[in-house]
Phi, psi and omega in degrees: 000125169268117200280131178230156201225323170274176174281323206261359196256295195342301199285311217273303185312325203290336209273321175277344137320339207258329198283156198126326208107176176296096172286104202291164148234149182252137171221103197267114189267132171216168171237023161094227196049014195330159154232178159326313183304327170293311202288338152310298225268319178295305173293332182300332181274316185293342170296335184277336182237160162310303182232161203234073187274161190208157187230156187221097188218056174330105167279092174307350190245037170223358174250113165337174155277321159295015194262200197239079149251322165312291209252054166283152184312137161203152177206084165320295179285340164269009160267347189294296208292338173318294185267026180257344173291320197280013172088021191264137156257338200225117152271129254187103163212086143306135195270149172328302195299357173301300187273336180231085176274354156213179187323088213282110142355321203241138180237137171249077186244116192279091189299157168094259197284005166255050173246344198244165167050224159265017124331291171329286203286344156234096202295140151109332186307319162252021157312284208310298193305314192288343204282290202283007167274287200297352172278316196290307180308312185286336203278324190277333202053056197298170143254014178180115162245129175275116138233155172315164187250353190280337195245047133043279180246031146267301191301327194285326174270349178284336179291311164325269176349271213297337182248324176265355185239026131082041200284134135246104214210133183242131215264125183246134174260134176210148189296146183278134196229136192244180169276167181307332170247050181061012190292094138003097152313107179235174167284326204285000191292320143000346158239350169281131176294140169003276219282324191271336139346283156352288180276344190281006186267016183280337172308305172295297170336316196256019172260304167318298182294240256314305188316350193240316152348292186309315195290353177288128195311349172256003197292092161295209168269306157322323199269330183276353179269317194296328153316279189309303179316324186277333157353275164262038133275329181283013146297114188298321189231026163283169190205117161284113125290293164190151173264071163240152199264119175234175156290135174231160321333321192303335189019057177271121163328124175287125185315114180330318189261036174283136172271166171287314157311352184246019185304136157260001191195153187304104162314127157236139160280075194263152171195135171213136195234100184317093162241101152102223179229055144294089162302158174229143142230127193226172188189164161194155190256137218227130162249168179336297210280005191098357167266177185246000000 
């Protein structure tokens, strides 16, 4: 596996890996810490493609003046040894002064689908994600980037990003990968205390009951959102930031008295819940026909 740190060790590998001829590349855009869940995103890109690149960056302009970017998680030599396991040929780990050597100017700002979810709950976040997605899409030139499906409405707007500015590059969605007891593999688990661990698997649980919930023939939308909330409340030290039933891609809000067995279009069920001053964010997608 070849570490590259710069912009120019980047170009220069990608290009010599490329002689020869036209080379696919798969590309897992991360902010480190890896897990299973990357490590899923890695192999899936080294099966699919010639070359497999993968980035590793905390991206300042996607993070609040109150968030945890100092003490977001980081382990270098254990995402190196991850992803040269998970099949990466090229990582790509730039220092801030790499990707922004002086203040950048240019906003990647998506209308619409980032007014909701965490759009609301962090203003300004996925300005920061679309500016550094689209630096990372020209420098890599992917033909196909994987993200989890666990972050949602990030793939809906990258997808946006990617269709209006006419990148080629096709946005691969993959599935959210849990723990044994349905928790959502994030990097932020890693703060939860023992007890607040414990509790945080009421996420997956009331993503699970919705799923059995939705077939009943009076379940409206109002009434499966108002479920799930009492739900993850009987959690003692859950905090609801929000619970909402949206139209996916568009994630436009589904109307309260929709019943739910007649969905004509996907529904996602998103949610993110404060235990202790951990945010969690989970989801899962309902189509017309009842799966997820």
């Amino acid at each position: 596996m070849i570490v590259a740190r710069t912009i120019a060790d980047l170009k220069e590998h990608l290009f010599a890996l490329s002689e020869g001829g036209r080379r696919s590349i798969g590309f897992v855009p991360t902010m480190g810490y890896l897990h299973e869940g990357h490590a899923s995103l890695m192999r899936e890109a080294k099966a699919n493609n010639d070359i497999a690149v993968l980035s590793v960056f905390v991206n300042p302009t996607q993070f609040g003046p109150n968030e945890d970017l100092d003490r977001y998680p980081r382990d270098e030599a254990r995402d190196l040894k991850l992803s040269e396991e998970s099949g990466i040929d090229v990582a790509f780990l730039p220092t801030v002064q790499e990707m922004y050597p002086k203040p950048s100017k240019t906003s990647v700002i998506v209308s619409g689908l980032t007014d909701r979810l965490c759009g609301a709950s962090r203003p300004g976040h996925f300005d920061g994600v679309g500016l550094v997605v689209s630096k990372l899409f020209h420098l890599v030139k992917p033909d196909r980037a994987y993200f989890g499906m666990k972050d949602a409405q990030q793939v809906a707007v990258i997808q946006q990003i990617v269709n209006d500015l006419n990148f080629d590059t096709i946005i691969v969605p993959c599935p959210t990968v849990r723990e044994p007891d349905g928790l959502a593999l994030s990097s932020r688990n890693v703060y939860l205390s023992a007890e607040h661990r414990a509790q945080a698997v009421v996420l997956s649980q009331s993503l699970a009951l919705a799923k059995d919930w939705i077939q009943e023939e009076s379940m409206t939308a109002g009434l499966l959102l108002s479920s799930v909330k009492e739900r993850i409340e009987s959690a003692p030290d859950a905090v609801i930031d929000y619970v909402e039933l949206l139209r996916y891609p568009t994630l436009e809000p589904l109307d309260e008295q929709e019943l739910m067995h007649k969905l004509e279009s996907p529904a996602l069920l998103a949610m993110a819940v404060k235990f202790g001053t951990t945010r969690l964010i989970d989801n899962s997608l309902y189509h017309p026909n009842g799966g997820v």
